[in-house]
N, C-alpha and C positions, 0 to 999 in steps of 0.2 A: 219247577214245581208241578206244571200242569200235564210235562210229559211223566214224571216220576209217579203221579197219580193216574195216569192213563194205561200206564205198563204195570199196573199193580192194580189196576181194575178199580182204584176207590173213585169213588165221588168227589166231582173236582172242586175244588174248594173254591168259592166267592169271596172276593175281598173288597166289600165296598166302600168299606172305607180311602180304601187304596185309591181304589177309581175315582172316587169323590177327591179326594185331593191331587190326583192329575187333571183333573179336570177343572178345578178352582186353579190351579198350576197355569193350564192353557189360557185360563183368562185375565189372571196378572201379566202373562207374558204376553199378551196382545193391550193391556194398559199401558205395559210398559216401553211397546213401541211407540205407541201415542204421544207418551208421556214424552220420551225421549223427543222423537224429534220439534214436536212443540218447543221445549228447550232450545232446542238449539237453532230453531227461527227466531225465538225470540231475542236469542243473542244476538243474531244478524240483524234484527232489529235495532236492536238496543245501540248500535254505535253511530246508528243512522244518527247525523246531523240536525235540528229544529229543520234550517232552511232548506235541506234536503230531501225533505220527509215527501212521501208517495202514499198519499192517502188511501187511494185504491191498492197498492199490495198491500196493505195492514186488513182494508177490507178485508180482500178477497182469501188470505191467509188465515182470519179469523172464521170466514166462513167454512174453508177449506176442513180447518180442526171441527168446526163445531157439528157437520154432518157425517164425519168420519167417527164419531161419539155417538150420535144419533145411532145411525147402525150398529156400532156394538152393540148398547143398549136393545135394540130388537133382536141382534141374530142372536144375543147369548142370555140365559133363563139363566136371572136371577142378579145379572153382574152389576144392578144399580143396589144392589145390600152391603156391597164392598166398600168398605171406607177408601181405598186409592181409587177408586171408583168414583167416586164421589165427589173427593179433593179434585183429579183432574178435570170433571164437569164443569166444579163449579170456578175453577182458575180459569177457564178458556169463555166458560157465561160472561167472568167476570173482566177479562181483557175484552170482549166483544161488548158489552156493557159500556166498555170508558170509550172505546171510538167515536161515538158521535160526538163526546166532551172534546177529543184529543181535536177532533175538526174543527172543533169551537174555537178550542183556543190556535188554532191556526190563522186566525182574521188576525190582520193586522192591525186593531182596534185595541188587542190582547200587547199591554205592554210591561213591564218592568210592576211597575205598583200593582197591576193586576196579578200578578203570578206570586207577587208577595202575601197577598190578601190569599191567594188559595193555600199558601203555605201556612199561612195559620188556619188556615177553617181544616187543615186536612191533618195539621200538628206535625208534620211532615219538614226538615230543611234540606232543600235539597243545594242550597249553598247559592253562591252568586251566580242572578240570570245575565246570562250573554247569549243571547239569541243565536248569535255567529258560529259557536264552540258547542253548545246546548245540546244536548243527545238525547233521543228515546229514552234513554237507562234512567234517567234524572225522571222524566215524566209515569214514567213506572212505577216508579218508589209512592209517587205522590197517591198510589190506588185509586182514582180518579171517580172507580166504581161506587164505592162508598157515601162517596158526596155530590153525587151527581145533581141534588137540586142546587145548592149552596154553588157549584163551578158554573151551572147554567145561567144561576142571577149574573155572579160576576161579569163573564161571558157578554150577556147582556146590557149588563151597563158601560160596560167598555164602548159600545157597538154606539150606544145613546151616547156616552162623555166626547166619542169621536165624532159622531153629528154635529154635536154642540160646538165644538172645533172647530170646524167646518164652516159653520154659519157666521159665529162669529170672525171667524178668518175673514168671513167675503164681505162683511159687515164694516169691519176694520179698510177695508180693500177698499170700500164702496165709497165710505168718508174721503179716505183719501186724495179721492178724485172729486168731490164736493169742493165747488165755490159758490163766493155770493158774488151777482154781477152787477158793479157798478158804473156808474154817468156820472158827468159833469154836470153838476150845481149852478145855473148860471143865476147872477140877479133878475129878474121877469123885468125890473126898469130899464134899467141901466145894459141889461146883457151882459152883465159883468162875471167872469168866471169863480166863482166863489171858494168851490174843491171838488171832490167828488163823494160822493153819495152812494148808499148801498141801494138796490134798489129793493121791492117787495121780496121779505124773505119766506113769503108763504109759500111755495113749493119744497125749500131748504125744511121750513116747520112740517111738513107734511111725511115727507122723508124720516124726518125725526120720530117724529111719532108712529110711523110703519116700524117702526127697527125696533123703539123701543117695547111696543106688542111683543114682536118676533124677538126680544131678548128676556 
């Protein structure tokens, strides 16, 4: 067109709408690389095993996406008005958002009843936990981002239910190894061997009553 204009002398025609839409063109097509290979980390993610999980590459992957967005957003006028714009933002906030939950639940505190309890606070079933078999993909569904106060408490008290454990374990431990010590009974007349006797149990009471504080 512009040569046929040039050889016929007219005024070469502006088409800006054209331009406008290559140019919104160029930057679906740069979301869409983003877009894409996120996907398909997250896949590789996703089959990751519970007990094999690497904290730090999730990190570091989520940061990885989240500054390569950043810069879009600065080099290109206008590309946050874009709704796939937008969506990819806020899925990559939002998997970086669940990380510090997803570490939470990584404490070994975090067991069976707790992961039940987040499946109802999140309405989410992500079917029988077996920690062994347990994959990323399962933890994903649960969108973790959403309820991040509600996984934090859990989280939490797991960490406290397993103290409690703990104490009373060594408590349980401690008795165990509790005696009382006793003597021979003798007649003070006679000398005569009578039985045996417990002797003062106030150290035993003493004990008791520490534990029972501490329980």
């Amino acid at each position: 067109m512009v040569l046929s204009e040039n050889l016929f002398g007219l005024p070469i025609s502006q088409f800006d709408e054209l331009i406008k839409m290559e140019n919104e063109n160029e930057k679906f097509t740069l979301i869409y690389e983003i877009f894409k290979e996120n996907q398909e980390r997250r896949a590789e993610w996703a089959v990751i095993t519970w007990q094999r999980l690497e904290y730090d590459v999730l990190e570091s992957g989520a940061n990885e996406f989240d500054k390569q967005v950043r810069k879009l957003e600065k080099s290109q006028k206008d590309i946050d008005k874009l709704h796939p714009f937008i969506k990819l933002k806020a899925a990559i906030k939002g998997f970086k958002d669940s990380l510090p939950l997803i570490r939470n639940l990584t404490d070994p505190a975090v067991i069976e009843r707790h992961w039940k309890r987040i499946m109802e606070e999140t309405g989410k079933d992500i079917g029988e936990i077996n920690l062994k078999t347990f994959t990323l993909s399962k933890v994903f569904e649960l969108e973790l981002q959403f309820h991040e106060e509600k996984v934090t408490e859990i989280c939490k008290e797991a960490k406290e239910e397993k103290k409690n454990d703990e104490t009373i374990s060594k408590i349980d431990d401690r008795w165990k190894s509790y005696y009382f010590e006793v003597f021979k009974h003798m007649n003070k007349t006679t000398n005569e061997f009578k039985g045996w006797a417990i002797k003062s149990p106030d150290e035993v009471r003493e004990k008791i009553e520490e534990d029972i504080l501490l329980l």
